[in-house]
C-alpha positions in Angstrom: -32.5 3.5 -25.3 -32.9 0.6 -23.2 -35.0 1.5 -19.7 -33.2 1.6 -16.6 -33.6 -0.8 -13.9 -31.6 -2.8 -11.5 -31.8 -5.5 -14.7 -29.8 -3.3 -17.1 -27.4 -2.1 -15.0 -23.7 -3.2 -15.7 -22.8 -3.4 -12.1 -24.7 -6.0 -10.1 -24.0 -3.5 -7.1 -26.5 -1.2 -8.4 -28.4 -4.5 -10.2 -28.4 -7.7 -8.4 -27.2 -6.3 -5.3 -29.3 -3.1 -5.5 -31.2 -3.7 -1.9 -28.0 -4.7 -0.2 -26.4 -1.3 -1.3 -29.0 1.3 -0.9 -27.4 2.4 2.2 -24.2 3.4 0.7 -26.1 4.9 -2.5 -27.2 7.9 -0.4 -23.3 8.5 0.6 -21.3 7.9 -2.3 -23.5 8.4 -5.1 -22.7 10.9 -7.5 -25.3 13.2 -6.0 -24.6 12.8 -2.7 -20.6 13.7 -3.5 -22.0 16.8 -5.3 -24.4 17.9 -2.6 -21.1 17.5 0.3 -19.0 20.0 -2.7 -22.4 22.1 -2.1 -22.6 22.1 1.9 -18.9 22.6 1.8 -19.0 25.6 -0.3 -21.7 27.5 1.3 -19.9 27.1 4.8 -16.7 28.4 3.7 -18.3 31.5 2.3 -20.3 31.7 5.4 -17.3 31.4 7.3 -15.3 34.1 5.2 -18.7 36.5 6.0 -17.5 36.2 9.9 -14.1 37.3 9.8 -13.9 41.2 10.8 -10.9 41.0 9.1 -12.2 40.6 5.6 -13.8 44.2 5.3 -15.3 43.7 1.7 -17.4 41.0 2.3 -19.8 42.1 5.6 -21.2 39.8 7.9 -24.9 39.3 6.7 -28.1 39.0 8.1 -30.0 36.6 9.1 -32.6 36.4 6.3 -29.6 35.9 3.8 -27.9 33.3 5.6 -31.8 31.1 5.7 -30.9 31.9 2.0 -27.7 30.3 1.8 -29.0 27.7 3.8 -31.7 26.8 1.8 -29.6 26.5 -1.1 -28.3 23.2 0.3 -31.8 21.9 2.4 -33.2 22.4 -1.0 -31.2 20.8 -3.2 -32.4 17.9 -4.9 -31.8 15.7 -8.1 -33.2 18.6 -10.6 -30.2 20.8 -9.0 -28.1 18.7 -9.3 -28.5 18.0 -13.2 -28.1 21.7 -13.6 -25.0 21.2 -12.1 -23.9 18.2 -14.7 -25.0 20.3 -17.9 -22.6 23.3 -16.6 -19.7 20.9 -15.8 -20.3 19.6 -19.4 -19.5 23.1 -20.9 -16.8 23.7 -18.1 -15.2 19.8 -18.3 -14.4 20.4 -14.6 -16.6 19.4 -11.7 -15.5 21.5 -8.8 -16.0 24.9 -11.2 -19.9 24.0 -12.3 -20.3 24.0 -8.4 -18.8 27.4 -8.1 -21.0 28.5 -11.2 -23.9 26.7 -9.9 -24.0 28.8 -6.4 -22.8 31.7 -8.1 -26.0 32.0 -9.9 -27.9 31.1 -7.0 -26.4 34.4 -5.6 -27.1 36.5 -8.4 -30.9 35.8 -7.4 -30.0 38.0 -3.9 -29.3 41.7 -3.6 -27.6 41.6 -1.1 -25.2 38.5 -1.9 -25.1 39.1 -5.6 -22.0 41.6 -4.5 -20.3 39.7 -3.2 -20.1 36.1 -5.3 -16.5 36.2 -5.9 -16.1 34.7 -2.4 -17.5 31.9 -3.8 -14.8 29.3 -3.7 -12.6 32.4 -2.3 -8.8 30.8 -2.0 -9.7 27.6 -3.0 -8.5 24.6 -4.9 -10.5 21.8 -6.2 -9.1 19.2 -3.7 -9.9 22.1 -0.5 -13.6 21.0 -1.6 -13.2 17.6 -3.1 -11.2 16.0 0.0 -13.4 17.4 2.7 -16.4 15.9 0.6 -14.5 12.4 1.2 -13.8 12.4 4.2 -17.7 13.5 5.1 -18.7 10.2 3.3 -16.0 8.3 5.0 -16.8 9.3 8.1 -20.6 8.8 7.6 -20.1 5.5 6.1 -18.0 3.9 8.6 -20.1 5.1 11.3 -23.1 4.1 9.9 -22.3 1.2 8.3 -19.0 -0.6 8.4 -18.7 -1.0 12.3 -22.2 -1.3 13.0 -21.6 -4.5 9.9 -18.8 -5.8 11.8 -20.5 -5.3 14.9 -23.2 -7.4 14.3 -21.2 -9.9 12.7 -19.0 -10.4 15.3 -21.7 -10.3 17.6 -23.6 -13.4 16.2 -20.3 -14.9 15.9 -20.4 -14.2 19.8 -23.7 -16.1 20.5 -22.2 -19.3 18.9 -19.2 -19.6 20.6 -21.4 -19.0 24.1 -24.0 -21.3 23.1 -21.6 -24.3 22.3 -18.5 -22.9 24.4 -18.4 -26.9 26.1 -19.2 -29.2 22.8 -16.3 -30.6 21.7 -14.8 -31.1 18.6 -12.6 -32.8 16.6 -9.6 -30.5 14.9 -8.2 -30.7 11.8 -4.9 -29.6 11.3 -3.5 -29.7 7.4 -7.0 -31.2 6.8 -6.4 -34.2 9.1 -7.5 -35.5 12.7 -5.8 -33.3 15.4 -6.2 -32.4 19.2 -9.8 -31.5 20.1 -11.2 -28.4 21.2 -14.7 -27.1 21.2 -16.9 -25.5 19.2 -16.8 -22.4 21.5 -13.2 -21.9 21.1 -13.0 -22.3 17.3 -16.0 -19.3 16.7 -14.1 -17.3 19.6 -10.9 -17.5 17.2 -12.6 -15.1 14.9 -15.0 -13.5 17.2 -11.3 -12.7 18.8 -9.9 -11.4 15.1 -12.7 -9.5 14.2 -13.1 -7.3 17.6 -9.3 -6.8 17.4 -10.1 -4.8 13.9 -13.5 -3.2 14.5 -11.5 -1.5 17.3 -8.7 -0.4 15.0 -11.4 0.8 12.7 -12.8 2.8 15.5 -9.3 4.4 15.6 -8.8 5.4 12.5 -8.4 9.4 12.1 -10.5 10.8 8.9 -8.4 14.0 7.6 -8.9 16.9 5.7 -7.2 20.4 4.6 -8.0 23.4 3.6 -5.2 25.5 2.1 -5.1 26.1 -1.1 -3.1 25.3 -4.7 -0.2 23.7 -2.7 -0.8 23.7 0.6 1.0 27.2 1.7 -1.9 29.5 1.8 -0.7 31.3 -1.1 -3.5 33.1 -2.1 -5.0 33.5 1.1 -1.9 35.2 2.9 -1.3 37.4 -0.7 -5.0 38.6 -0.1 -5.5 38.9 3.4 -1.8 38.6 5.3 -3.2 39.7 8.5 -5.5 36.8 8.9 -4.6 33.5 10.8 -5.4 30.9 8.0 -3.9 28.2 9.4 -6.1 28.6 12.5 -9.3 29.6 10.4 -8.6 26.2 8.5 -8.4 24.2 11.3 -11.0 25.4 12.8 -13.4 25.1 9.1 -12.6 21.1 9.2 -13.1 20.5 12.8 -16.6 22.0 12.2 -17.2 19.2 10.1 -15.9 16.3 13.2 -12.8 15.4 10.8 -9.0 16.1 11.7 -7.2 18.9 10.7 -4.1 18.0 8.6 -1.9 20.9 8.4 0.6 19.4 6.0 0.0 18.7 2.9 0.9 19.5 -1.0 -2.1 20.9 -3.2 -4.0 17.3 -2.3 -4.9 15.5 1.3 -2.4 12.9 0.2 -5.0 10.1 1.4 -3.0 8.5 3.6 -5.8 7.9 6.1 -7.9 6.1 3.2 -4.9 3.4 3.0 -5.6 3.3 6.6 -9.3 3.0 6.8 -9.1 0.5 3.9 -6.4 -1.9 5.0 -8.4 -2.0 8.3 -11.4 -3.2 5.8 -9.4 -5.5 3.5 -7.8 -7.0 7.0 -11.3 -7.9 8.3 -12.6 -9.2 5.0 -9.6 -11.6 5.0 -10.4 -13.0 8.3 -13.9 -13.3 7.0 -12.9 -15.1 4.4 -11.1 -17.4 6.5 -14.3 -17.6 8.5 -16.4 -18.6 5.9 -14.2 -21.5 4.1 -14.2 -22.7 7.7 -17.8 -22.7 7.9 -18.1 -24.0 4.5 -15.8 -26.8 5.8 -18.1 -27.9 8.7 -21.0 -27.8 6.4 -19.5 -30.3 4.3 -18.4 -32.6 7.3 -22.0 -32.0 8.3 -21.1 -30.2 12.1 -23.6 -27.9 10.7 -26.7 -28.0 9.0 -28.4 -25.4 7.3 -32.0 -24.3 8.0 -34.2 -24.6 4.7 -36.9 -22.1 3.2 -40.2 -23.8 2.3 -39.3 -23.1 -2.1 -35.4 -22.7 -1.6 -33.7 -24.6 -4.2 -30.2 -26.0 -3.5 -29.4 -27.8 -6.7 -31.4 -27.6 -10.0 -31.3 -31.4 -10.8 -30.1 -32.7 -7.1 -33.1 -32.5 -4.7 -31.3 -33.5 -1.8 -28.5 -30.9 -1.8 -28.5 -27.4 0.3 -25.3 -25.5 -0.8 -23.5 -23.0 1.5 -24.1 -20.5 -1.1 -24.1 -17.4 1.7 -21.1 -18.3 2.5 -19.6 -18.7 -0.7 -20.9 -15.2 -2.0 -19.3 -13.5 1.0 -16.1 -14.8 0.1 -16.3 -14.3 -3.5 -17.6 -10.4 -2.9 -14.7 -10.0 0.1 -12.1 -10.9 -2.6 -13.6 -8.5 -5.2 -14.1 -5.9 -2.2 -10.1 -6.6 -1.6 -8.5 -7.0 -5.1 -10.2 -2.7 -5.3 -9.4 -1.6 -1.5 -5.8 -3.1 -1.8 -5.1 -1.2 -4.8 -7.0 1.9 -3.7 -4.9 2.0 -1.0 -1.6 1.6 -3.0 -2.7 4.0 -5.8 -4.0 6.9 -3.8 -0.5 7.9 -1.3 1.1 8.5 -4.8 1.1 11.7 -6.8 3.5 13.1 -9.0 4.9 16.1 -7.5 2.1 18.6 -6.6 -0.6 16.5 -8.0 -2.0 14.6 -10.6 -5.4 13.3 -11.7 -5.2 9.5 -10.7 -6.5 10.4 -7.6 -9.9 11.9 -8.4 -10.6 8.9 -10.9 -9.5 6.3 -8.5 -11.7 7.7 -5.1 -14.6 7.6 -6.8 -14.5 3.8 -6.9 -14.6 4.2 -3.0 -17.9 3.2 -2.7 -17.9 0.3 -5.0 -15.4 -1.3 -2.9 -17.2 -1.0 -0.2 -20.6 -2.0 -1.7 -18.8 -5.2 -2.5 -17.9 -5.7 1.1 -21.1 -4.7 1.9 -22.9 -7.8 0.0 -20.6 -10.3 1.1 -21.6 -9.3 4.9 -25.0 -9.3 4.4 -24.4 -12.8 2.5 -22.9 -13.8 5.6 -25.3 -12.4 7.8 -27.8 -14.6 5.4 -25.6 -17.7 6.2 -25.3 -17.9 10.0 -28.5 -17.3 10.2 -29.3 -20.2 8.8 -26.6 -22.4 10.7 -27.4 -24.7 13.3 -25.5 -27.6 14.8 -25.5 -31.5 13.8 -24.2 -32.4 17.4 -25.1 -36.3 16.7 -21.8 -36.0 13.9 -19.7 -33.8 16.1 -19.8 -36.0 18.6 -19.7 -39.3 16.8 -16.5 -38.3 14.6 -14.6 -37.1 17.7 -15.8 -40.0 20.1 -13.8 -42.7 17.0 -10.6 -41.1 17.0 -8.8 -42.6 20.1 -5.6 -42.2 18.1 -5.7 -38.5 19.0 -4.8 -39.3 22.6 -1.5 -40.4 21.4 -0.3 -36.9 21.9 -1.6 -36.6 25.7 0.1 -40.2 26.4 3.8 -39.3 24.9 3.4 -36.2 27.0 3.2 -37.9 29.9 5.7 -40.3 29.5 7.9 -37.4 28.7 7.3 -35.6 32.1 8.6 -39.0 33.4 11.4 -39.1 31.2 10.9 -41.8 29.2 13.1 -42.3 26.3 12.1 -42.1 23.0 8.2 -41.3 24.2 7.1 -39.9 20.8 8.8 -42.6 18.7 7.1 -45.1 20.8 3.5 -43.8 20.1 4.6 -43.3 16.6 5.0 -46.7 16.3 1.7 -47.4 17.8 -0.4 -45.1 16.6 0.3 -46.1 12.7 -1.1 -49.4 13.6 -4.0 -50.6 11.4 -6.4 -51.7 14.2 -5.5 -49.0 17.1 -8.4 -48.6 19.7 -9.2 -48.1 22.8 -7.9 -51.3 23.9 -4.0 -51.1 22.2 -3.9 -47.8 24.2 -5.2 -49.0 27.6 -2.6 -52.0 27.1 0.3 -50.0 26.3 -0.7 -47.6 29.0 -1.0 -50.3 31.6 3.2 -51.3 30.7 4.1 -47.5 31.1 6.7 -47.3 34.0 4.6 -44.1 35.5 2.6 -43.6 38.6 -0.3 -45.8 39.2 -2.5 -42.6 39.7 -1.0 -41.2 36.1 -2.1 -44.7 34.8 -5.7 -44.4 35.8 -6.2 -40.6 34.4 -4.9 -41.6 31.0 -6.7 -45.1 30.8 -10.2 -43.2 32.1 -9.1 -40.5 29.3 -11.3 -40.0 26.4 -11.0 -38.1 23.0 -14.5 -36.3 24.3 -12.5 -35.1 27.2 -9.4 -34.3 26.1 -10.0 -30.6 25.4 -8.0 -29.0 27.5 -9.4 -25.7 28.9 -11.0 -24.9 25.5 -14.5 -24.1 27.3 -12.6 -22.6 30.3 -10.8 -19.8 27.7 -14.4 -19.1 26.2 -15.8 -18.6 29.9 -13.5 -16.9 31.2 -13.0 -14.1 27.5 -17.0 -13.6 28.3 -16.7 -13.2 31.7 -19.6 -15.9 31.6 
């Protein structure tokens, strides 16, 4: 057998990209999922032990609920291989848990009795979705916004820092009118905020109740009890929402949520980083240089904008698996089926892949910094783009045919500063409208790009 390591791994998430995905590794691992059945288990028999109501399982004391606890403080990878050989004889994943604890119990005189409330009322998905929903919730608490958040927030400094350069526009890839590179960043900064606060709103659900969703067994057991309300109250323990309608499965509808939001962001990072790709090339922005960084292997001169290019190859991986997460999961024939369980555990690749391109990203502005010399110098040449404030003008006057007339001038070969002040200076307008448009120049016509920046910052 071939030794492990991040070199022999099939997935360059847990190869390649190992470092950038450590964090999620302690959430949606394989472990980690099994540990949450674990937690979840022991709480609900813990929970059960409370109820007056349920006379044949007592409320213990303290020295065997330290036990119980210590089940789950203790666990480690060793337990949880014992778990993976029973759920090889069992083929089913949520029963080796059961098995697992119960002969954990078995171990205790005074909860050996009693191990049949193990999983009391329960269906897989009662554990299973509960599990989820603790990683979700952990994950985009812990790592998704605070991602964003610092993307965004760099995103921030740039648009600040260079709120009143201006800059030439490109609309359909050619020369348009001007605005500043403080307005362009704040564009995305704008986009971005917009969906880390949507994020924040997402509810995380969960449910507890049963083969499909009635309280079946429960109410046939104990009739006198208030399951709904014990349910409720079991998931709200855990800081998730309580759904209280449901088939035997959470039918995952907040996961579409949650990872629309994602895929929503990712696209407007991918729109951020062919932008910044495309000022790299025009040389607005250079790129800081480590001492032995290599850009090409046989060009010396060339640094590629390879972070940026990674993002956006990793975002469209991280979205082609989020977008059909998201389909696949609302769907279930009838009660239930199996797609589901298959399907969620690719959770967390999707979002390790989002997870490298932000760090790539990250990587990339970092490395940024402006070529104001070029900025400058392309914009200050294009006296053409003043065309659009002069046949405005003229319009406010009413002068016929004002945008034909600059069409006509503006597709001369030679047009410069001196065409315009001449056609200007024949304009039947105001001599103080004259003067503003001859003393205008492309540097300066930016309307209130750096204004908008100023006044979104409160600067």
């Amino acid at each position: 057998m071939q030794q492990f390591s991040p070199l022999t791994t099939i997935s360059p998430l847990d190869g390649r990209y190992n470092r950038e995905t450590i964090k999620l590794r302690k959430i949606f691992s394989e472990y980690n999922l099994i540990k949450n059945r674990i937690k979840i288990e022991l709480e609900w028999f813990k929970k059960l032990s409370f109820l007056s109501s349920i006379t044949e399982l007592p409320t213990f004391s303290n020295s065997e609920y330290i036990f119980i606890d210590n089940i789950y403080k203790n666990f480690d990878l060793h337990e949880a291989k014992k778990i993976k050989c029973l759920e090889k004889k069992t083929n089913h994943d949520i029963k080796a848990v059961e098995y697992y604890l119960k002969s954990k119990f078995v171990k205790n005189k005074f909860l050996k009795p009693y191990i049949e409330f193990i999983h009391f009322g329960c269906t897989s998905d009662d554990i299973n979705n509960i599990a989820y929903a603790i990683m979700l919730k952990k994950s985009k608490n812990e790592i998704i916004i605070p991602y964003w958040e610092k993307i965004s927030l760099k995103i921030k400094k740039i648009s600040i820092r260079y709120k009143s350069i201006p800059m030439l526009s490109r609309t359909h890839g050619q020369p348009a009118t001007p605005s500043t590179i403080g307005k362009e960043f704040l564009n995305f900064f704008f986009r971005l905020q917009r969906q880390i606060e949507k994020l924040k709103e997402i509810k995380i659900f969960a449910k507890l109740n049963g083969t499909v969703g009635n309280y079946n067994s429960f109410y046939i057991a104990y009739p006198q009890i208030n399951w709904y309300e014990i349910s409720k109250e079991f998931i709200k323990k855990f800081g998730i929402c309580f759904n209280p309608i449901t088939t035997q499965i959470e039918p995952h509808d907040y996961i579409s949520e949650y990872f629309f939001c994602i895929s929503l962001f990712n696209t407007i990072l991918i729109d951020f980083n062919k932008d910044i790709w495309s000022y790299i090339s025009l040389d607005y922005f250079k790129q800081k240089l480590k001492n032995k960084e290599i850009g090409s292997s046989v060009m010396p001169h060339k640094i590629n904008p390879i972070d940026f290019e990674n993002s956006e190859g990793n975002l469209g991986i991280s979205n082609a698996l989020m977008n059909y997460i998201s389909l696949k999961l609302p769907v279930s024939r009838m009660q239930r089926d199996l797609t589901d369980s298959t399907t969620m555990r690719n959770i967390g690749v999707a979002l390790g892949y989002s997870v490298v391109s932000y760090e790539s990203c990250l990587k990339g502005i970092k490395k940024l910094y402006l070529n104001k010399k070029v900025v400058l110098k392309d914009l200050n040449n294009k006296w053409i783009l003043l065309c659009e404030a002069i046949q405005t003008v003229m319009r406010k006057y009413k002068i016929f045919n004002s945008y034909e007339k600059l069409k006509y001038l503006s597709h001369s070969s030679n047009f410069n500063k001196k065409i315009i002040n001449s056609f200007i200076l024949n304009l039947d307008i105001p001599i103080e409208e004259k003067q503003k448009l001859q003393n205008l120049t492309p540097m300066e016509y930016i309307g209130i790009s750096d204004i908008i920046v100023h006044k979104f910052f409160n600067l």
